[in-house]
Every structure is written in structure tokens, then in C-alpha cells.
C-alpha positions as CSV (number, residue, x, y, z in Angstrom):
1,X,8.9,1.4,-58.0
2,X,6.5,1.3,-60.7
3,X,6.8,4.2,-63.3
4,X,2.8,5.4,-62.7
5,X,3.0,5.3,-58.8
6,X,4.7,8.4,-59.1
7,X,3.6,12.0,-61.2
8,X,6.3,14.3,-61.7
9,X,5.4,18.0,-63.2
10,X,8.1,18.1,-65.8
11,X,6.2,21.0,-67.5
12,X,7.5,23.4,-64.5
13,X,11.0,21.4,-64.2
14,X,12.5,24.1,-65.7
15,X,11.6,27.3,-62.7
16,X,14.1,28.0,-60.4
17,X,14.1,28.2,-56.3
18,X,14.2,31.8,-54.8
19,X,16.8,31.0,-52.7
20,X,15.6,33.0,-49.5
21,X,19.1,32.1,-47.8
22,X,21.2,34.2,-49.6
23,X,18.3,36.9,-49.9
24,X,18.4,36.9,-45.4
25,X,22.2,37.4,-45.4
26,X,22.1,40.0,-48.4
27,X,19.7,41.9,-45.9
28,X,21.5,41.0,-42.9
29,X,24.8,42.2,-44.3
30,X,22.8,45.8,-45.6
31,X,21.2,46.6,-42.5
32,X,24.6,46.0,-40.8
33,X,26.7,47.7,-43.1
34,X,23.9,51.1,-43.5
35,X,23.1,51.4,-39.9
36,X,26.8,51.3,-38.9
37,X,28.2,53.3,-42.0
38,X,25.4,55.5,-41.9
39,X,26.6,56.6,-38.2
40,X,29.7,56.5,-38.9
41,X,29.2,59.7,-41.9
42,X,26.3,61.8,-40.0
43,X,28.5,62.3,-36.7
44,X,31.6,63.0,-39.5
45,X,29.1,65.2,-41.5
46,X,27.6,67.4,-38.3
47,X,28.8,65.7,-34.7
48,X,33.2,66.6,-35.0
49,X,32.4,69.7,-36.7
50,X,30.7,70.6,-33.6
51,X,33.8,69.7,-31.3
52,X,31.3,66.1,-29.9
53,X,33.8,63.5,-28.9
54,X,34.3,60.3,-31.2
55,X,34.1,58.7,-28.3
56,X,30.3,59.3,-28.1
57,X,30.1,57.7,-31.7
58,X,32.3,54.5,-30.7
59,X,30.0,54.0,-27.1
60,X,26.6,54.2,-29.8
61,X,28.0,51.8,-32.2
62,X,29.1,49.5,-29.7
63,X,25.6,49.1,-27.9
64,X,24.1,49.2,-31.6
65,X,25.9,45.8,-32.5
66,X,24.4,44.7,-29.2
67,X,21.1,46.0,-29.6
68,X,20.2,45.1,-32.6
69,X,20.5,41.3,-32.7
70,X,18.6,41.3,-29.5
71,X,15.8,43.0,-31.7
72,X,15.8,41.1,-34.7
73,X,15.8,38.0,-32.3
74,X,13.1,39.2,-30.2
75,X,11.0,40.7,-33.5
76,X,11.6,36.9,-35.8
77,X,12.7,40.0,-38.5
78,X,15.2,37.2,-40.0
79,X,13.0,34.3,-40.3
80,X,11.8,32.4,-43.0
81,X,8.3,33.0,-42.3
82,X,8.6,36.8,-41.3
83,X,10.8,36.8,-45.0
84,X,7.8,35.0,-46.9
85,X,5.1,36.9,-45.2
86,X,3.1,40.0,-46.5
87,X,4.7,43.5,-47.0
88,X,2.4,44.9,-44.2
89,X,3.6,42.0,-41.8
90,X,7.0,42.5,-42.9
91,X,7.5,46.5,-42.5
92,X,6.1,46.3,-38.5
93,X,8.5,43.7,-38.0
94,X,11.2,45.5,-39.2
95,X,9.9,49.1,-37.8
96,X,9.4,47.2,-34.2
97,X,13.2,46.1,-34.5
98,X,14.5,49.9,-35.0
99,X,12.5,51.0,-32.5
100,X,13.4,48.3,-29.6
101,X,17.1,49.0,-30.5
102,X,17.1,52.6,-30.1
103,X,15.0,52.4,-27.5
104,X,17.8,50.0,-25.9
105,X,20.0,52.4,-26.7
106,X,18.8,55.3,-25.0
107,X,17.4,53.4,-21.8
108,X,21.5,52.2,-21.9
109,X,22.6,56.2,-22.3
110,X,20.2,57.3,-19.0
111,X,21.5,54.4,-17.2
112,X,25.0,55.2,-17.7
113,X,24.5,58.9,-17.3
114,X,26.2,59.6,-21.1
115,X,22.7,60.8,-23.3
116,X,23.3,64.4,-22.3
117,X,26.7,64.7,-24.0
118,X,25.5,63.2,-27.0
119,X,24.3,64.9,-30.1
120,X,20.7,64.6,-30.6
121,X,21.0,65.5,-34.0
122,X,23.3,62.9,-35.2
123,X,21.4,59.9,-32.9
124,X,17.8,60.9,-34.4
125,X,19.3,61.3,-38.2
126,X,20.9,58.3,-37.4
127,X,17.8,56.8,-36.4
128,X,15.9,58.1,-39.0
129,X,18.2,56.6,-41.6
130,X,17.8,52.9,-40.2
131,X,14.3,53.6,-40.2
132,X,14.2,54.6,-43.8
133,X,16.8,51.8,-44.8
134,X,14.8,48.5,-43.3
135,X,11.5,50.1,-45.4
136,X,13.1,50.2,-48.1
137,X,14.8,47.1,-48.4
138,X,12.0,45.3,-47.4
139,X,10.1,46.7,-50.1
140,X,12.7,46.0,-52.3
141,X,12.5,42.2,-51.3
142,X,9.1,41.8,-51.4
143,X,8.9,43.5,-55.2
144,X,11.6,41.3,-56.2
145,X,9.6,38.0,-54.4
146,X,6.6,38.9,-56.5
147,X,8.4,39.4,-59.2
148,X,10.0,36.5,-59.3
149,X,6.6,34.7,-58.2
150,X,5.1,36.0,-61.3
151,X,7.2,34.0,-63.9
152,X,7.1,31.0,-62.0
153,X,9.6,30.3,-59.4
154,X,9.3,29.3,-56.1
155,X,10.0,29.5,-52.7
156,X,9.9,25.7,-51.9
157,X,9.8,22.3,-53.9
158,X,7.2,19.9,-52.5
159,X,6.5,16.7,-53.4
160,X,2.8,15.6,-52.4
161,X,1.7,12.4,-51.2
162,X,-2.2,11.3,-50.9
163,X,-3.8,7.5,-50.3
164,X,-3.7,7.3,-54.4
165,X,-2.0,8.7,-57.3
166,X,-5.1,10.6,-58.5
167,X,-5.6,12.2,-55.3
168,X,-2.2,13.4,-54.9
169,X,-2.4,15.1,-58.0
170,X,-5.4,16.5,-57.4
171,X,-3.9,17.8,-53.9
172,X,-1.0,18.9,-55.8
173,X,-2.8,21.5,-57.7
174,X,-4.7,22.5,-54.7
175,X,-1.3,23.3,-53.2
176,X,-0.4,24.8,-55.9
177,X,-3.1,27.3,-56.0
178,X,-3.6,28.0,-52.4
179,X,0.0,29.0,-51.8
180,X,0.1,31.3,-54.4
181,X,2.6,30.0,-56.2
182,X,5.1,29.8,-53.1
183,X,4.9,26.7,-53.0
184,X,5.3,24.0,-56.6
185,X,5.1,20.2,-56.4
186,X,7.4,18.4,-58.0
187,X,6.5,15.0,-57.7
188,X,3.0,13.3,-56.3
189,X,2.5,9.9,-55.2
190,X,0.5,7.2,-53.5
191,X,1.8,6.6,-49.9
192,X,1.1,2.9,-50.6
193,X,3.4,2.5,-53.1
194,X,6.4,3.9,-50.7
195,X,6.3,1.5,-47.9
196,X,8.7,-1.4,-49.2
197,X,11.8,-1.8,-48.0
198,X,13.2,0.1,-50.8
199,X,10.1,2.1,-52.1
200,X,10.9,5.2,-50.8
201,X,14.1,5.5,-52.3
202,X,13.3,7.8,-54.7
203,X,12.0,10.1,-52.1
204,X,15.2,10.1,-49.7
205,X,17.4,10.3,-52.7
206,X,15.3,13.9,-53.5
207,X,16.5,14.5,-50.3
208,X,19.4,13.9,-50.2
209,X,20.1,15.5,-53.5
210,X,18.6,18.7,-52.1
211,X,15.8,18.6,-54.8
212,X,12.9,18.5,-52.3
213,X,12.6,21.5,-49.6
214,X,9.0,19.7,-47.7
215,X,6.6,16.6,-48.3
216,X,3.4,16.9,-48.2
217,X,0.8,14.3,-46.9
218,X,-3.1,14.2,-47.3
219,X,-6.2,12.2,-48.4
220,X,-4.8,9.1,-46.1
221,X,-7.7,8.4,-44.2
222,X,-7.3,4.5,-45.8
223,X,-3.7,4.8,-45.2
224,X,-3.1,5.4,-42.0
225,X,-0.1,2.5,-41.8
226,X,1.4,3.6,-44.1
227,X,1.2,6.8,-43.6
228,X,3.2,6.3,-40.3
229,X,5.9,4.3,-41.1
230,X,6.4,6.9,-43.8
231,X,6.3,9.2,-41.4
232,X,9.1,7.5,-38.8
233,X,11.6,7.5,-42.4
234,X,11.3,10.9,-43.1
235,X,12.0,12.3,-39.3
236,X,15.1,11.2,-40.1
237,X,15.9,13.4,-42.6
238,X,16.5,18.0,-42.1
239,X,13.1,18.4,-44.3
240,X,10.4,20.1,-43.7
241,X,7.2,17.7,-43.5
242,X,3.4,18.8,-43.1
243,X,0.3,17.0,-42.9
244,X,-3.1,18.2,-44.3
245,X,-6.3,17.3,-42.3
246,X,-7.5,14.2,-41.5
247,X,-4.8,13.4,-39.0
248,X,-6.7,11.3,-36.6
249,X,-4.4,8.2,-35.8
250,X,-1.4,9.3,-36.8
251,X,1.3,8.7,-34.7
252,X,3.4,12.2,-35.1
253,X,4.2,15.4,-32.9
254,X,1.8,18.1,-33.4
255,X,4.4,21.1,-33.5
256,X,2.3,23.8,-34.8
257,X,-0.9,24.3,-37.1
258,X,0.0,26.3,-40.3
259,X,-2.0,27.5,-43.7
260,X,-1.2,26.9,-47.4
261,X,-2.8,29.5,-48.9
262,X,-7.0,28.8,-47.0
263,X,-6.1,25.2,-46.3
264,X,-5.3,24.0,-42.7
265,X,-1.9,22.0,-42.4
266,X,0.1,20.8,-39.2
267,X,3.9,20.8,-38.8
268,X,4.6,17.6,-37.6
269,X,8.8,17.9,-38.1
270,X,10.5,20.5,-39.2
271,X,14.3,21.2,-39.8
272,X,15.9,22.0,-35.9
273,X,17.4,25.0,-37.3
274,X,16.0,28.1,-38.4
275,X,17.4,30.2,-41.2
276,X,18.6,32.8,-38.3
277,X,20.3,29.8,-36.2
278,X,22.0,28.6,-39.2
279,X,23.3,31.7,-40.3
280,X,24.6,32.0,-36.6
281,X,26.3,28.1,-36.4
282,X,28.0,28.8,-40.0
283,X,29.8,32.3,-38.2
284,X,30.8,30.7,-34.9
285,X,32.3,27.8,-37.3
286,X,34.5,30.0,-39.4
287,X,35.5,32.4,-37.1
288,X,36.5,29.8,-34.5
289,X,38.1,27.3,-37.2
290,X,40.0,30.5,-38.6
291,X,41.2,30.9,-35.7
292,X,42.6,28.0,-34.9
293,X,44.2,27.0,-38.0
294,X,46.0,30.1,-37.5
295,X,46.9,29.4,-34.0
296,X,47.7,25.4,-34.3
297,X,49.8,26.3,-37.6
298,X,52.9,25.0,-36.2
299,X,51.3,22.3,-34.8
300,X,50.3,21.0,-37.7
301,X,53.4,21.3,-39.2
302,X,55.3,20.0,-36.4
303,X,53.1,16.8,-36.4
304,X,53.5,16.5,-40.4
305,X,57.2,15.7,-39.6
306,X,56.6,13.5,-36.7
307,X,54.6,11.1,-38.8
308,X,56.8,11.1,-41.6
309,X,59.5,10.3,-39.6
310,X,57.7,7.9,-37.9
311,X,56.4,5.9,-40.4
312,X,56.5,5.3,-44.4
313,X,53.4,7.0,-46.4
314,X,51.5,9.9,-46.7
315,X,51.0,12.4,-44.1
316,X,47.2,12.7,-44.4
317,X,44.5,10.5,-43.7
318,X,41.1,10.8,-46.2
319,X,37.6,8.4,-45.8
320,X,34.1,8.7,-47.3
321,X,31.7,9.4,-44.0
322,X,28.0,10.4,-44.0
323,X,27.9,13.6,-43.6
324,X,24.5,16.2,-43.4
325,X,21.2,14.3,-44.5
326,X,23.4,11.0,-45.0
327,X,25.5,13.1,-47.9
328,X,28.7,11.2,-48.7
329,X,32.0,13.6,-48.2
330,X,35.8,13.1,-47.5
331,X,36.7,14.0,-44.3
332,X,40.4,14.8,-43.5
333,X,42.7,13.2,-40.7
334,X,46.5,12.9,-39.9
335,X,47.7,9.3,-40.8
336,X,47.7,7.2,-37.4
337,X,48.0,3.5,-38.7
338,X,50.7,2.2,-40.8
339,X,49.9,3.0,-44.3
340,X,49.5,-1.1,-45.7
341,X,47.2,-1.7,-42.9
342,X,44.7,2.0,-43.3
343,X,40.9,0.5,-43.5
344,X,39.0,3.1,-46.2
345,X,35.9,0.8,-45.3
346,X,35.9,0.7,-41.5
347,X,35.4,-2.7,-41.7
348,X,36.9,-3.0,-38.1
349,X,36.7,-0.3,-35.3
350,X,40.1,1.0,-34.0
351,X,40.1,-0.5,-30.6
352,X,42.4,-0.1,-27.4
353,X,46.1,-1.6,-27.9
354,X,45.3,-1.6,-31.9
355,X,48.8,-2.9,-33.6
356,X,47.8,-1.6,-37.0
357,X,48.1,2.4,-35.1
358,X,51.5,3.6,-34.8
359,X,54.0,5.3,-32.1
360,X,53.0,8.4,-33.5
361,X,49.3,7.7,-34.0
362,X,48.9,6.5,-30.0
363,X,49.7,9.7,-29.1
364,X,48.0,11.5,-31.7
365,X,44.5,9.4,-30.9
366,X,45.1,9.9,-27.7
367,X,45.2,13.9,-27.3
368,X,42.4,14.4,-30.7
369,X,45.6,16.1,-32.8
370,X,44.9,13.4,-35.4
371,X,41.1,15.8,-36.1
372,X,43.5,18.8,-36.7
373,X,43.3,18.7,-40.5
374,X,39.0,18.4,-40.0
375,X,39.5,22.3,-39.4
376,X,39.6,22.8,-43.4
377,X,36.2,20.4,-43.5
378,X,34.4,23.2,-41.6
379,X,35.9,26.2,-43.3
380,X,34.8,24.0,-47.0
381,X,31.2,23.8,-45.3
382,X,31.4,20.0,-45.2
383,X,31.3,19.6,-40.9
384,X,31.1,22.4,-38.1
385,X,33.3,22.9,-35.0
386,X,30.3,21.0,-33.1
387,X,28.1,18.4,-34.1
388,X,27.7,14.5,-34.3
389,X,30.5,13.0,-35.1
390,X,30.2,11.5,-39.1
391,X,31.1,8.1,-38.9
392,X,32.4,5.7,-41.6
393,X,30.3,4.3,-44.6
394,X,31.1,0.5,-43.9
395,X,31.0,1.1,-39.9
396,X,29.4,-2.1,-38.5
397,X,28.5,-2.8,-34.8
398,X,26.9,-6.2,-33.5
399,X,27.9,-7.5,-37.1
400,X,25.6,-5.4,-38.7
401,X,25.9,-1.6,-40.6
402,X,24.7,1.0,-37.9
403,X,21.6,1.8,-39.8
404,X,20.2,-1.2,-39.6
405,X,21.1,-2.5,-36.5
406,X,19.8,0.9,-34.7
407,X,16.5,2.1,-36.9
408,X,17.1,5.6,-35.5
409,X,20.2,6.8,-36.6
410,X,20.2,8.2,-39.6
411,X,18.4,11.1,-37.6
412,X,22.1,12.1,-36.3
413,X,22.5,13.3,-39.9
414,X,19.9,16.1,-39.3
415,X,22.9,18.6,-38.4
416,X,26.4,18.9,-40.2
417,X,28.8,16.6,-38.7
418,X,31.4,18.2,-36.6
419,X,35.0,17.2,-34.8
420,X,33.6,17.5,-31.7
421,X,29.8,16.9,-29.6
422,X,27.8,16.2,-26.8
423,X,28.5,12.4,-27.5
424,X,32.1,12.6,-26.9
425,X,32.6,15.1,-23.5
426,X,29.7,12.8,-21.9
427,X,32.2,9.4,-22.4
428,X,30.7,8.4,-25.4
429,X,33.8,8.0,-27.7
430,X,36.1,5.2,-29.3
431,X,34.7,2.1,-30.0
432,X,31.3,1.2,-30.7
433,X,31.2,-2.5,-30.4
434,X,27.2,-2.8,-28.3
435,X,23.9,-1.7,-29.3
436,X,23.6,0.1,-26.2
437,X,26.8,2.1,-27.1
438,X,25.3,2.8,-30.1
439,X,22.0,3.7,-28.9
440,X,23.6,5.8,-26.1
441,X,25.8,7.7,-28.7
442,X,22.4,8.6,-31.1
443,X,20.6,9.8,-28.0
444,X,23.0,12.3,-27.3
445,X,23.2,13.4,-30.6
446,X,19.7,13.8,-31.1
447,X,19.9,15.1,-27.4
448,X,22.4,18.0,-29.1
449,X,20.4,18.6,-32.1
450,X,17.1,18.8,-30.6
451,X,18.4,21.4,-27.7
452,X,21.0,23.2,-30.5
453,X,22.0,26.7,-28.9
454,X,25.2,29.3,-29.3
455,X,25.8,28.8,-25.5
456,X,25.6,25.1,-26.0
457,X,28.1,24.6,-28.5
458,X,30.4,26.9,-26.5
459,X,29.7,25.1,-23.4
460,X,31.0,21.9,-25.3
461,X,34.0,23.5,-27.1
462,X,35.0,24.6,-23.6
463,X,34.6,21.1,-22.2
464,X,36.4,19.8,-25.1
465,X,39.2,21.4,-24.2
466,X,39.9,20.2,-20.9
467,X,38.9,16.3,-22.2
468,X,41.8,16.5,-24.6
469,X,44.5,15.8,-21.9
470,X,42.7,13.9,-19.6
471,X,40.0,11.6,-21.8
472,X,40.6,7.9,-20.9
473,X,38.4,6.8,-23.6
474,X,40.5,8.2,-26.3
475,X,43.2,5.6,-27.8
């Protein structure tokens, strides 16, 4: 791609990203740890002086850690855009949480006939306290955003894209100023020049490399073409992408109409999980991967033996897969094919009766132990429990790499790869050697990621379970 199709701001390379991630589980973690320690010290401070029962505190704290997510949920007090909003916004969202959960609380205590023993005292200092807490620490955050904001970081990284170079970096600045400095462009381009074959690999690479956080298109009245087919690449990818008015023709979900500072934008795609939802799919993957490496311990070892015995070479299995926003990582299995014959490329698909897999390796294939070792990928933050599965970097089907023969699969990589997903309870699994079992596999993927829940990934490690003994499809 020519070298003047594309302005980057090097003068501002230098500011850093406020990471709001770690700042939402910072204040996640703190309004745990207060409202439950603070409890825990005012009923040992007045309540057992008094002769109340501990058992009153234990019954509050347990319908507090209940409560209280139901609140925040309800309230959006953990999302991105209550985080980024104003202080006012930001203390009513946080003041309307306290008071549904206590609220919750006592409707709970009349229900079950229990408020009259409890000390009023300790549950309205106790109250107080959380109330106190969330103001403060909200206004702690927002002091520190401004602060930050003031010396020139950002919230996001944006790269701009307009029907010419001149306009883009005129709409660059405009960003720039309207978002009061929450926003900072780090590239700006002419759509045109990104719709070659391999124009726009600059852009995906940014992405990839986790150096872009949204694109931004405008001005593309007399690019309308262009700007769709842009527009079907980067729906592909877990970015955030918004178009600035005129949108007429342009062939794109309207999900919701937004502002950059005064200016008018629609959300067209956006990443399918929040801030909140991820935080929740990273818990449910290491508490139920630390579990189970703990519990299939001397499975593990017990199948370590069995292929050594079995077989000359190593125990464990590694290959380069695509992994989140088509990032390349190792994943781990246990060794099922003779060692001279292992295929790091995937050049050719295990299939049914393969001589290359061994005694050992049948049966391991056959009941999933061979994923076992994919536990430590989720604990190292590389795959989660549930998700599409990440397939092989040479993987071919119909004689031609899976991204090209099927245009829309590289939007399975919008959610971390995981050992197990909607795809394989609903028959989808082993071989891939159609287009329509391709195309049926990326549909349930997409299916998975586009209807993501905590009830739905439970639902499918539950159905996992049962498939491992009785899935035909596995070999």
C-alpha cells in the first residue's frame, strides 16, 4: 500500500491507553472486598457485643453476594460506557445499585420472617458504608480518568477512514476534539486504497496486534463500494467499528446510534462481549479449569504412561492454531499418532480408521482425553472452557485453506477458542472434508458467539459431558 495512502500521528505515538479493564476489576474487587469486610467488622465492633447471633451476619452476607450482582447487572454499574461516562452519571448508577441491593435484602428478611432479629444498627452502618465506599471510589476513578486525560492518554485508539486521505485527517481531528480526548486516532486513510486483495493488511494486522481498539468510517458518500466490502472484512474481527453520517446505502446492521463528543455516529458491530461478560467468561474458565486439573490429576498421569508405553516419543502433543482475532498460539494435546508420522501443518485431516493414530490414541480420540493438557491453555489465557474450537494453520477443506474456501470464517475468531462448543455437542466434530461441513460448523459458532450467556456455556459443558462416552463422531 502506497506510503501516502495512509497518515499515521507519530507525534502522539508515544501516550499510553487507560486501560479501563483492569480499572473495572480494581473496582469490582474493592466494592467486594469493603462491602463484605466492612460487615464483617461493624457486627464484630457493635452486633456480638450485644449477644446478636453470627448467624444473622452469615444469612446478610450470603444474600449480599446475591444481591449485588443482580444490581450492578440491572444498573450497567460495570460497563464500559457507565465507566467512561460523567461523574454525575456515574454516582446514580452506583447509588441506584446500593439501594436495589439493600432493598433486596430487606424485602428477602420480611419474606423469610428473619428482619426483626437483626440489628438495625449494624445493617444501616453497614449500608451506610457501601454507600460512602461506591462515591468515593467513583470519584476516585473519575479524577484519576481526567487526570490521565489531561496529559494525553486515551481511552481508545482509533484509526479513521474517510473517501480520501485529506478527509480522513481532517475527520481525525474532528474526532479528536469532539471526544474530548477519549478518543486519539492513530492512523487515517482513504477507504479506496484498502480494497485490494491485500490492501487492508495493515489494518487487520493493527488488529490483530491489539494496536487498534475501533475504526472509524465517514465522508464516503463516493465510496459506498468500498466502503462495504470494508465493512464485511472487519465484521470479522472483536473490534469495535462506527460509522459517521451519511450512511445511506450501506449494507450494515444498525445496532445503536451513539455521539463522539456533538457528532452523530452508529454502531454497526461491536465486540459480542461486554467488559462485564468478559470478566464473568474469564472466572467461570479458571474456576472450572482449576478444578478439573485438580480432579483429572491422575488421569493425566495415568494416560502419560499409557502413551509412553504405547508408543516411542514424547508424551505431549504442541501445534500453532488461530486462536482469538486469528492470533497465532500453541495449543497443547496428548500425543495420538505415532511420532514420525505427527502433521505440525494439518496438511491432512485425521479421518475415521487413520493408520498414522495409535492403540492408545483411538481410545484417547475417541473419549476427548487427548484435550486434557488444553486445561493449562485456559488457565494461560490462550482458550476458555467453551468456545469454537481453534483449528490448525495449514487446515484445508475442498483443497483449499478454510478461509478462503468459506469467506466467513475468520468471524469464529471473534471469541477465544475453547476445548469444547456448540459445534461439537450438535454433531459437528471430526473431519471437515465439505463446504457444507464447514459452513455448518461456522454457523454454530457464530450461532454461540452471537447468543454467548453463563447459562449457555453451562448448558454445553453439561452436554459435553454426557457426549464424551457416547459421541460416534469422535475417532
Amino acid at each position: 500500500m502506497p506510503a501516502a495512502a495512509v497518515r499515521q500521528k507519530e507525534s502522539r505515538a508515544d501516550r499510553a491507553k487507560i486501560d479501563t479493564h483492569e480499572a473495572l476489576l480494581a473496582l469490582i474487587a474493592s466494592d467486594v472486598v469493603v462491602s463484605l469486610g466492612s460487615a464483617i467488622v461493624i457486627f464484630g465492633d457493635y452486633g456480638q457485643p450485644l449477644g446478636y447471633l453470627w448467624q444473622q451476619l452469615w444469612i446478610g452476607l450470603a444474600g449480599f453476594v446475591l444481591a449485588w450482582p443482580f444490581s450492578a447487572y440491572m444498573q450497567n454499574l460495570y460497563v464500559r460506557a457507565t465507566m467512561q461516562g460523567d461523574l454525575r452519571h456515574l454516582l446514580l448508577r452506583a447509588f441506584a445499585t446500593c439501594i436495589l441491593a439493600f432493598g433486596i435484602l430487606l424485602l428477602c428478611g420480611f419474606a423469610m420472617n428473619v428482619i426483626g432479629g437483626v440489628s438495625r444498627v449494624w445493617f444501616l452502618s453497614w449500608a451506610a458504608t457501601v454507600f460512602v465506599w461506591t462515591g468515593l471510589s467513583r470519584v476516585a476513578w473519575r479524577a484519576y480518568l481526567l487526570r490521565r486525560l489531561r496529559v494525553g492518554d486515551c481511552l481508545e485508539r482509533v484509526v479513521v477512514l474517510a473517501g480520501s486521505v485529506r478527509a480522513a485527517y481532517r475527520l481525525s481531528d474532528t474526532v479528536e476534539r469532539e471526544s474530548r480526548g477519549h478518543l486519539r486516532v492513530v492512523a487515517a486513510a482513504d477507504i479506496a486504497d484498502l480494497t485490494g486483495p491485500h490492501a487492508s493488511e495493515w489494518l487487520e494486522a493493527m488488529v490483530r496486534q491489539g494496536a487498534v481498539d475501533r475504526v472509524v468510517i465517514g465522508h464516503f458518500t463516493y465510496a459506498v463500494a468500498e466502503a462495504n466490502a470494508l465493512l464485511a472484512r472487519l465484521t470479522r474481527f472483536a473490534i469495535d467499528v462506527t460509522l459517521l453520517p451519511d450512511f445511506q446505502q450501506v449494507q450494515a446492521p444498525l445496532l445503536h446510534v451513539d455521539r463522539i463528543g456533538m457528532l452523530p455516529a452508529v454502531a454497526v458491530d461491536c465486540r459480542p462481549l461486554t467488559a462485564w461478560q468478559t470478566f464473568l467468561k474469564r472466572t467461570e474458565d479458571l474456576v472450572v479449569a482449576g478444578a478439573m486439573v485438580v480432579f483429572v490429576l491422575p488421569v493425566l498421569v495415568a494416560v502419560s504412561v499409557a502413551i509412553k508405553l504405547d508408543s516411542p516419543g514424547p508424551v505431549l502433543f504442541r501445534q500453532a492454531r488461530a486462536g482469538f482475532n486469528g492470533r497465532t498460539f500453541r495449543v497443547w494435546k496428548f500425543r495420538t499418532m505415532h511420532a514420525h508420522m505427527a502433521d505440525q501443518a494439518a496438511a491432512r485431516q485425521t479421518s475415521r480408521d487413520d493408520r498414522r493414530v495409535t492403540r492408545v490414541g483411538r481410545l484417547l480420540r475417541r473419549t476427548s482425553l487427548d484435550e486434557l493438557p488444553q486445561l493449562f491453555n485456559v488457565l494461560s489465557g490462550e482458550m476458555s472452557i467453551v468456545g469454537p474450537r481453534p483449528h490448525a494453520l495449514g487446515m484445508t477443506t475442498v483443497g483449499l485453506p478454510v478461509h478462503e474456501a468459506l469467506e466467513e470464517y475468520t468471524a469464529r475468531h471473534r471469541l477465544k477458542p475453547g476445548i469444547t462448543g456448540l459445534a461439537q455437542i450438535s454433531g459437528s466434530r471430526g473431519e471437515v472434508d465439505t463446504l457444507e461441513k464447514l459452513r455448518r460448523r461456522v454457523e454454530l459458532d457464530c450461532d454461540y458467539i452471537e447468543n454467548w450467556s453463563l447459562g449457555f456455556d453451562l448448558w454445553i459443558i453439561a452436554r459435553t459431558a454426557l457426549l464424551v462416552l457416547f459421541d460416534r463422531n469422535a475417532y
